[in-house]
C-alpha positions as CSV (number, residue, x, y, z in Angstrom):
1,X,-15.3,-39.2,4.9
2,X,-16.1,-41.9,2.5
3,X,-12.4,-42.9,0.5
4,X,-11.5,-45.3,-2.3
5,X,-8.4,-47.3,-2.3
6,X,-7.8,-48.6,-5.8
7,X,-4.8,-52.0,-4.7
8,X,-4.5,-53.8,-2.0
9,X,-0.6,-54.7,-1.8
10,X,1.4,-53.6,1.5
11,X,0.6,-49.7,0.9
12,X,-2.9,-50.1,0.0
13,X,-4.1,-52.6,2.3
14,X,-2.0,-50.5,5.3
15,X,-3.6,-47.8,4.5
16,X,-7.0,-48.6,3.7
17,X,-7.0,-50.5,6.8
18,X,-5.6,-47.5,9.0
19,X,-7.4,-44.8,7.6
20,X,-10.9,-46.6,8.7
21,X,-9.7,-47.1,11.9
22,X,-9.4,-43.6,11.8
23,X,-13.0,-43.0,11.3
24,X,-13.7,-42.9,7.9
25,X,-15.8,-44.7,5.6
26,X,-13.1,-46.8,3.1
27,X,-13.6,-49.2,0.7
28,X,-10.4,-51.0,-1.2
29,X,-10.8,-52.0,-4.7
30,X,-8.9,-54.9,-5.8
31,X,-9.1,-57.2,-8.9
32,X,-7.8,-60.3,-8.3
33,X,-10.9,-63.1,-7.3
34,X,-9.0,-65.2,-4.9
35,X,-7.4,-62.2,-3.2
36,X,-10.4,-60.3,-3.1
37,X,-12.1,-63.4,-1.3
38,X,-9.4,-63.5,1.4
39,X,-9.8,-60.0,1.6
40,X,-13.7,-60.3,2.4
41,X,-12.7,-62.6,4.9
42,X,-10.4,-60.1,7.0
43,X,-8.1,-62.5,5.9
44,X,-4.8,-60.5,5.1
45,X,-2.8,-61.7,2.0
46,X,0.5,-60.7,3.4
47,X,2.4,-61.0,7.0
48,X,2.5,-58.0,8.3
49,X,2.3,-57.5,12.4
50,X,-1.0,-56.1,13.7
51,X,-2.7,-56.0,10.2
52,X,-5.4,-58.5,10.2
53,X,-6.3,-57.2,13.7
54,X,-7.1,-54.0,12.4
55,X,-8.9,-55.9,9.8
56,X,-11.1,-57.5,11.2
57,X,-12.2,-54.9,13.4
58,X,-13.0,-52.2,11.3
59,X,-14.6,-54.8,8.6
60,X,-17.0,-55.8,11.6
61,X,-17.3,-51.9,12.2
62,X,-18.4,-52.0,8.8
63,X,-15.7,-48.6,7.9
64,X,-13.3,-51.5,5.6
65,X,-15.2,-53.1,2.7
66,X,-13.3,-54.3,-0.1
67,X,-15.0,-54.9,-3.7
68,X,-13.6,-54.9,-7.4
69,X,-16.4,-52.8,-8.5
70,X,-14.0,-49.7,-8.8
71,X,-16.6,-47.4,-10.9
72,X,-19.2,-47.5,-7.8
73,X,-15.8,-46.2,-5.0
74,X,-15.0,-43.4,-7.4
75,X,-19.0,-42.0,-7.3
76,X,-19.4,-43.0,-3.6
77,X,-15.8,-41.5,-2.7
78,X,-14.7,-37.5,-1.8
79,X,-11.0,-39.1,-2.0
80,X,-9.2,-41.8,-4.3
81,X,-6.2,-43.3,-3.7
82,X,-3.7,-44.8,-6.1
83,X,-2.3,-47.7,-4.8
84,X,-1.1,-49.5,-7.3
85,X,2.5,-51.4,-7.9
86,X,4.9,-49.5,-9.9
87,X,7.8,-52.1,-11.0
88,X,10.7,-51.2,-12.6
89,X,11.2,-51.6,-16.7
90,X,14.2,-53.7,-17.6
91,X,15.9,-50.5,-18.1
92,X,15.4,-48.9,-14.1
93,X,12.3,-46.7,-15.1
94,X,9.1,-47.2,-12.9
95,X,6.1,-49.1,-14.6
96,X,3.6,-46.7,-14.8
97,X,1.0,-49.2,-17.1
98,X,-1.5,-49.4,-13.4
99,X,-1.3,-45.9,-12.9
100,X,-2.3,-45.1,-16.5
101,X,-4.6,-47.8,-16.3
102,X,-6.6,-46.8,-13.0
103,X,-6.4,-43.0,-14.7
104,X,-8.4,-44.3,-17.0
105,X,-11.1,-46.0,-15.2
106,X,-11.5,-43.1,-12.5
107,X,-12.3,-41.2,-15.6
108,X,-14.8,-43.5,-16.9
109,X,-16.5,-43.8,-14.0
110,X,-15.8,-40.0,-12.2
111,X,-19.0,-37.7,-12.1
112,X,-19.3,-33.9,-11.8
113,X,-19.0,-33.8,-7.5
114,X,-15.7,-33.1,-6.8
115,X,-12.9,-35.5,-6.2
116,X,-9.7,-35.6,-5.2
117,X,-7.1,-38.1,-6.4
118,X,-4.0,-39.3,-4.4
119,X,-1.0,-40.6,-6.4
120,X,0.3,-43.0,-3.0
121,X,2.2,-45.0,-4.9
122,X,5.9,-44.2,-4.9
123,X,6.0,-42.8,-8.6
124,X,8.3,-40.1,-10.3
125,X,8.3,-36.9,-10.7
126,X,5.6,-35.1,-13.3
127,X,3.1,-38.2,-12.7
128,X,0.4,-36.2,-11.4
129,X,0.7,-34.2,-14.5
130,X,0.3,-37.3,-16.4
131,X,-2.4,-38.5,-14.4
132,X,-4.6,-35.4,-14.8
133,X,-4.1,-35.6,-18.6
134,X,-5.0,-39.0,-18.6
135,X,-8.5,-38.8,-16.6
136,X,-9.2,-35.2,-18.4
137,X,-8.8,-37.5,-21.8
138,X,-10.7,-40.0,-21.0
139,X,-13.5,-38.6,-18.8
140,X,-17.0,-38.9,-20.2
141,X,-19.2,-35.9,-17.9
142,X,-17.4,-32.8,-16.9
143,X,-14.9,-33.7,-14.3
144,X,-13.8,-31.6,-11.6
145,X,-10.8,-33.4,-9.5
146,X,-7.3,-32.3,-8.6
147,X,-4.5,-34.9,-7.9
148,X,-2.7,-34.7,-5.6
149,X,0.9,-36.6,-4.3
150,X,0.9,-37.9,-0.3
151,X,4.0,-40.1,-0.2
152,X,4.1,-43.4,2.1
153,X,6.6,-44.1,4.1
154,X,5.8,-47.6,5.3
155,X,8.5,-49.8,6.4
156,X,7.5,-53.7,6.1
157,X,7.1,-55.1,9.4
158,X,6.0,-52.1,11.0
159,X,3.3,-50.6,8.2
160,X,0.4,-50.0,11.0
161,X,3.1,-48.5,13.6
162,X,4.0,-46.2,11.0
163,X,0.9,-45.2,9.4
164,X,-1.2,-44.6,12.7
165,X,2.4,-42.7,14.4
166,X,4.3,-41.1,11.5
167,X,7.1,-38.9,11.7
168,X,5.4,-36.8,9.2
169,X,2.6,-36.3,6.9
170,X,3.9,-35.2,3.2
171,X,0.6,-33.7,1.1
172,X,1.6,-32.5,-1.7
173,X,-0.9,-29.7,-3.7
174,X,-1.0,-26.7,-5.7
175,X,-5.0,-25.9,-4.6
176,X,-6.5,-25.1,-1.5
177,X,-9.4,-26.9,-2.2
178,X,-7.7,-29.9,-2.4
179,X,-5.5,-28.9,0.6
180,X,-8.2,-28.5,3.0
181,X,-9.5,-32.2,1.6
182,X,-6.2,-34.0,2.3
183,X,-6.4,-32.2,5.9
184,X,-9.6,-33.2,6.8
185,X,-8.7,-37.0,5.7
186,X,-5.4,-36.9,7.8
187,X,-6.8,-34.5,11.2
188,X,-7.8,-36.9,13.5
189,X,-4.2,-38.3,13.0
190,X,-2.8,-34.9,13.1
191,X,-5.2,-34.9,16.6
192,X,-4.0,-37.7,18.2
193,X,-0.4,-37.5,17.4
194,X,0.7,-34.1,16.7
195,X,2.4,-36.0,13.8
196,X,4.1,-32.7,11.4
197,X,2.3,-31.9,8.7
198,X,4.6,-30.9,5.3
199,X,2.4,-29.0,2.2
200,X,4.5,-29.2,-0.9
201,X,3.9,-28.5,-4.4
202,X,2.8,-31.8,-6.1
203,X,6.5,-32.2,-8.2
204,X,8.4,-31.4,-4.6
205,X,6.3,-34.5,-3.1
206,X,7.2,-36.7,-5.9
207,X,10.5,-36.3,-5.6
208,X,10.6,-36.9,-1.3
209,X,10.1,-40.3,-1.6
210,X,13.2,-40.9,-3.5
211,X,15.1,-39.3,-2.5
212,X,14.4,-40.3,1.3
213,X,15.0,-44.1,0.2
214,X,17.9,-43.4,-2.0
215,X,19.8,-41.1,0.9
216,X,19.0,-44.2,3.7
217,X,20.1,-46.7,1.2
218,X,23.5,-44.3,0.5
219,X,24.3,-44.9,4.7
220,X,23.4,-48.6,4.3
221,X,26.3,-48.8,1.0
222,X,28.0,-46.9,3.5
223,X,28.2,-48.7,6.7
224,X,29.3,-52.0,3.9
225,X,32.2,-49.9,2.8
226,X,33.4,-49.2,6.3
227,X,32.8,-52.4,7.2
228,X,35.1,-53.9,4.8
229,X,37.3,-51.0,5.6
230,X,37.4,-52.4,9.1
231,X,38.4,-56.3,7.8
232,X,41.0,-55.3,5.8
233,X,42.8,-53.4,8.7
234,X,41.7,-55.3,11.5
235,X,39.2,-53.1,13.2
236,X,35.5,-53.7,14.2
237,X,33.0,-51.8,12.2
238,X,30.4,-52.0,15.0
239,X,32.4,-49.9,17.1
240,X,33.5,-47.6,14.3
241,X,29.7,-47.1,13.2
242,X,28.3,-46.7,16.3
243,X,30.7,-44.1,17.0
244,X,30.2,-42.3,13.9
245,X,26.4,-42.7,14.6
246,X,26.6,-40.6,17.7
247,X,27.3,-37.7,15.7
248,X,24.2,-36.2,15.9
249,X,24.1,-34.5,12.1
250,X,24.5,-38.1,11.1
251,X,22.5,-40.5,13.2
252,X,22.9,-44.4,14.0
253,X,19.8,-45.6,12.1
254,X,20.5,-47.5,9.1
255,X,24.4,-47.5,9.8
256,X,24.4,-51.2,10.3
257,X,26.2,-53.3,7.9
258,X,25.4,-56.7,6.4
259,X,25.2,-59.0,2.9
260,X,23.0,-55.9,1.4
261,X,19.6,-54.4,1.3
262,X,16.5,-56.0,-0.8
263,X,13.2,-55.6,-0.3
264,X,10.2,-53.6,-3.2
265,X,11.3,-50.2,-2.6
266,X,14.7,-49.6,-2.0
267,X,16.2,-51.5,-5.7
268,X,13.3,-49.7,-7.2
269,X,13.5,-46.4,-5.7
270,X,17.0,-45.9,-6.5
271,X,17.1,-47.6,-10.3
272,X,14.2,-45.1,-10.5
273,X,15.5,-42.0,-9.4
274,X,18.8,-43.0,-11.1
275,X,16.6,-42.3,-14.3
276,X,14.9,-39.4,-13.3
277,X,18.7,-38.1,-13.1
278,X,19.4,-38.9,-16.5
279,X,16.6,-37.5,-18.1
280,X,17.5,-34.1,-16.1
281,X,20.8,-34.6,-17.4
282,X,22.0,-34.6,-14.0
283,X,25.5,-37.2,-12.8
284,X,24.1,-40.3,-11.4
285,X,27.4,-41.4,-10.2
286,X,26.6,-41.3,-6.3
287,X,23.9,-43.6,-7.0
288,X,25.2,-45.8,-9.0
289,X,28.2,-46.3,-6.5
290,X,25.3,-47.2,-3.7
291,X,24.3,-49.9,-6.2
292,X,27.4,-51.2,-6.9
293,X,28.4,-51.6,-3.1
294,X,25.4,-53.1,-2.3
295,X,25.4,-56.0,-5.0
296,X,29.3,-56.1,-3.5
297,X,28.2,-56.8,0.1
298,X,26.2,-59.9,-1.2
299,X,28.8,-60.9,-4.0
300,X,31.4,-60.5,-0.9
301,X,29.3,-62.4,1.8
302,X,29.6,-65.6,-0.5
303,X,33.4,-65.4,-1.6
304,X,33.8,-65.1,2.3
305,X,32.1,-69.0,2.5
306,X,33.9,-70.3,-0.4
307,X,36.9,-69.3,0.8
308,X,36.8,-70.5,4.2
309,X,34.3,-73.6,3.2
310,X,36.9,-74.2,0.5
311,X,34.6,-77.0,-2.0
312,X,31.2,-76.7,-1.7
313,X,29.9,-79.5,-4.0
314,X,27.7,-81.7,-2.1
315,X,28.6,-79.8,1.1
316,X,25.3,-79.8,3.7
317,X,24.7,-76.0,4.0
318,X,21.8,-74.7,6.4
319,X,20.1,-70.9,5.5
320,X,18.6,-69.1,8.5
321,X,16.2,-66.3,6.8
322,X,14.9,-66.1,3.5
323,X,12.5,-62.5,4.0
324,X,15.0,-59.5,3.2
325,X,14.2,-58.5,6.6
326,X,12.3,-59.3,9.7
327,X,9.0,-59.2,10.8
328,X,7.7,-59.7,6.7
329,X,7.1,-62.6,4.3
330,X,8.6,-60.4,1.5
331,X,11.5,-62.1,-0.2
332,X,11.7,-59.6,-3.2
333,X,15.2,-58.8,-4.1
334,X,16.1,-60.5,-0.8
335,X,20.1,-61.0,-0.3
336,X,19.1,-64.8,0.9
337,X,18.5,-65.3,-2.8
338,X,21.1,-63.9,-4.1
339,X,23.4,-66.2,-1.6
340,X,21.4,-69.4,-1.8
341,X,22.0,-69.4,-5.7
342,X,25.3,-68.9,-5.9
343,X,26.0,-71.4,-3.3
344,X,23.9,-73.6,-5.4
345,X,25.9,-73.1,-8.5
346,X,28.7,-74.2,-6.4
347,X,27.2,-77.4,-5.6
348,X,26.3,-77.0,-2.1
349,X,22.9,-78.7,-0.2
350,X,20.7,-76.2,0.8
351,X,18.4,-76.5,3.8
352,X,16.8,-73.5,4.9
353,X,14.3,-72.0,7.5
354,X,12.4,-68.6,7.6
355,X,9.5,-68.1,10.2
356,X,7.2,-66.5,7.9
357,X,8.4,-66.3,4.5
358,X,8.9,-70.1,3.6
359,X,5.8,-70.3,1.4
360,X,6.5,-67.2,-0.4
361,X,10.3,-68.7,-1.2
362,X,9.2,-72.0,-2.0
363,X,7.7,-70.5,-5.0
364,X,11.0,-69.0,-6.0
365,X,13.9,-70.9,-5.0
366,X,13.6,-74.3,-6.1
367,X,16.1,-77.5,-5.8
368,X,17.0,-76.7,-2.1
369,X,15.1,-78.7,1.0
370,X,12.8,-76.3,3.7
371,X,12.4,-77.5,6.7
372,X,10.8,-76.6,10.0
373,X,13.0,-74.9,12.6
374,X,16.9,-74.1,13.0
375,X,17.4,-77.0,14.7
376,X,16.4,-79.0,12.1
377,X,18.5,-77.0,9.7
378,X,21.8,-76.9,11.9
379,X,21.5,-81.1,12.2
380,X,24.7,-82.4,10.4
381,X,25.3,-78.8,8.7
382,X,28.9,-78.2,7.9
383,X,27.9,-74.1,7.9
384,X,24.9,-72.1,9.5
385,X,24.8,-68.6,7.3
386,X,22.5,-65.8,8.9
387,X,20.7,-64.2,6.4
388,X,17.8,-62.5,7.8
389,X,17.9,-61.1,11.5
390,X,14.6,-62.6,13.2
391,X,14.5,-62.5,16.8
392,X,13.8,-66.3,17.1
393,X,17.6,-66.3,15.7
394,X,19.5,-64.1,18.1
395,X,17.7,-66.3,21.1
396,X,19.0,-69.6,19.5
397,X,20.8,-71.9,21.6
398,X,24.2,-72.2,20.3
399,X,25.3,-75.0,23.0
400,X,22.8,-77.2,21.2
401,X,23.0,-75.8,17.5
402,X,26.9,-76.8,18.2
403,X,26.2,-80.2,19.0
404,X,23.8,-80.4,16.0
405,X,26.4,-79.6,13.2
406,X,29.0,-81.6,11.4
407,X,31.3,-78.7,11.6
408,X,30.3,-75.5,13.9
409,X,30.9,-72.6,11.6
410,X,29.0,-69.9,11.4
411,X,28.7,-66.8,8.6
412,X,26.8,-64.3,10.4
413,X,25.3,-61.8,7.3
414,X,23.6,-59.4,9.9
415,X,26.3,-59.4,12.9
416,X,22.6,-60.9,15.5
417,X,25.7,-62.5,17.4
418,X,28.7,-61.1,19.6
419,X,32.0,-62.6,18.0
420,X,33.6,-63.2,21.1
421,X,31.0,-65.3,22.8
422,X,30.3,-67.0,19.7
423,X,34.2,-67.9,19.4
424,X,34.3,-68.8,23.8
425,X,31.8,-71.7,22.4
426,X,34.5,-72.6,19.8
427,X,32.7,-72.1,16.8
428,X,34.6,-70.7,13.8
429,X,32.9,-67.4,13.7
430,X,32.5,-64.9,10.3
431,X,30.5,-61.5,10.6
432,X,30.3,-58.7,8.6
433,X,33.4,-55.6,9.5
434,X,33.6,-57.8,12.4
């Protein structure tokens, strides 16, 4: 099938780049020159594992193109996908100006064959309706297109494992003729790994996505509270967690606790269906708990190294992790910022390491030194905080990070180490519930 994919951020370009390796013809649309170029180049724009692999050899294929000519993918294309960023107003309702705004040039450009547009960005519910009015307004020849919702549910750092292996395909539609469309773009997935198929109505689709992200961010505000639970009286929240994980109505995924979740979707998600709420004059009070926890963890992390670091003016302070999680370059609403500037207004020195994400901070968090390894950020550090839990960190060698510090403390923010061999090496040890 020959597909359009209008934005080439983590969604679009994981998709685009999947869906071709799936056989079909797919071009991505993107706007932005320098990007673009990159793009051309099979160069991928973000860090994402297995990406540019894929890239490369389905642009050699010649399946992936990638242009900013977005009138000639609507004609060429059977299927369109919206792929756009939707960032949240000041007030926690999802930007919809790039929706709207791709809306209106598929109408411009849409003929009379038959399309079918995909709303994959994560947007709220009653978009689609918005999106048809917006293309039917603005169409110049008789259009005849159905949109249609098909939810991602990409994690950063393992986008092309869960795109080409999902746990389930969500198409939402209210035609068959667009139903049979969105199956024949998804079959020879729905072939190879007898991934579940859910058809919804278009508004039940819109509302999955949030409500998926806002329940896993709920267990993550949730494993915080019982972690502090667990300081307060002395117990270990690790083993109460994992305990309460084995309960198989529950589950231990995303029952880990730490300084706080970040990342595009999760702050986004939540603030958005928090609003959706309101409008339907529905209590948002469960949410807004999960918020409040969650800026708590961070705001807690950080009283936790004042308190034990005591003055932190001029205090040589080294940051391991600066990505909101592993195995990504994405530091948006990362907890590593929220840390790194407090302890700044506090006075402390700041040297910090990330394996990918570095260049992406630099741009961000100014006035504190990078450098190129933990080694190199433990030397003559009177704290080593975790922030982020790469791999490279739980393999460090803490004989030699030990010998490298003024003072070997160490704030663990996502629990990598075991507290009792931490503490056998005589480091002054702080984890999270621990």
């Amino acid at each position: 099938m020959k597909l359009a994919i209008i934005g080439t951020g983590y969604v679009g370009l994981t998709t685009g780049t999947c869906l071709a390796e799936l056989g079909h013809q797919v071009t991505c649309i993107d706007n932005d020159p320098e990007k673009l170029e990159k793009l051309k180049k099979s160069e991928s724009p973000i860090f994402e594992p297995g990406l540019e692999e894929l890239m490369v050899k389905n642009t050699q294929s010649g399946r992936l193109t990638f242009s900013d000519q977005i009138a000639t993918a609507v004609k060429d294309s059977e299927v369109i996908f919206i792929c756009v960023n939707t960032p949240p107003k000041n007030d926690g309702h999802a930007d919809l100006k790039y929706v709207e705004q791709v809306a209106r040039e598929i109408a411009q450009a849409i003929n009379s064959d038959y399309k079918v547009i995909v709303d994959k960005s994560t947007v709220p519910v009653k978009t689609a309706e918005k999106v048809r009015e917006t293309i039917l307004r603005y169409s110049v020849d008789e259009a005849k297109f159905d949109v249609v919702s098909n939810p991602e549910f990409l994690r950063e750092g393992s986008a092309v494992k869960d795109t080409l292996e999902p746990d389930r395909i969500v198409i939402g539609v209210d035609d068959d003729k667009a139903k049979k469309k969105m199956l024949a773009v998804y079959q020879p997935l729905i072939d190879k790994t007898q991934a579940p198929v859910k058809i919804v109505s278009v508004k039940s689709a819109e509302l999955i996505k949030h409500g998926a992200n806002t329940f896993l961010a709920t267990k993550i505000s949730f494993a915080n509270l019982i972690a502090k639970t667990c300081e307060e009286a002395g117990a270990d929240a690790l083993e109460v967690l994992e305990a309460i994980g084995l309960d198989t109505r529950i589950g231990n995924q995303f029952l880990n606790p730490g300084i706080g979740f970040g990342g595009s979707c999760f702050p986004k998600d939540i603030a958005a269906y928090k609003k959706t709420l309101e409008v339907l004059d529905i209590d948002s009070s469960l949410v807004d708990a999960v918020e409040k926890i969650n800026q708590q963890a961070t705001d807690d992390f950080v009283h936790k190294i004042e308190k034990e670091l005591w003055v932190l003016d001029g205090k040589q302070i080294g940051i391991l992790g600066l990505s909101f999680k592993p195995n990504t370059d994405d530091i948006r609403n990362s907890p590593a910022i929220k840390v790194i500037e407090k302890l700044k207004k506090d006075g402390a020195k700041i040297r910090a390491y990330d394996p990918e994400a570095m260049e992406n901070a630099k741009k961000v968090i100014t006035g504190i030194e990078y450098d190129t390894d933990p080694y190199k950020i433990a030397k003559k550090a009177e704290a080593l905080i975790i922030c982020t839990e790469w791999d490279e960190f739980k393999k460090l060698d803490l004989t030699k990070i030990k010998e490298l510090m003024s003072t070997p403390v160490i704030f663990d923010g996502r629990n990598i180490f075991d507290p009792k061999k931490v503490k056998a090496l005589d480091f002054k040890y702080f984890g999270i519930g621990r």
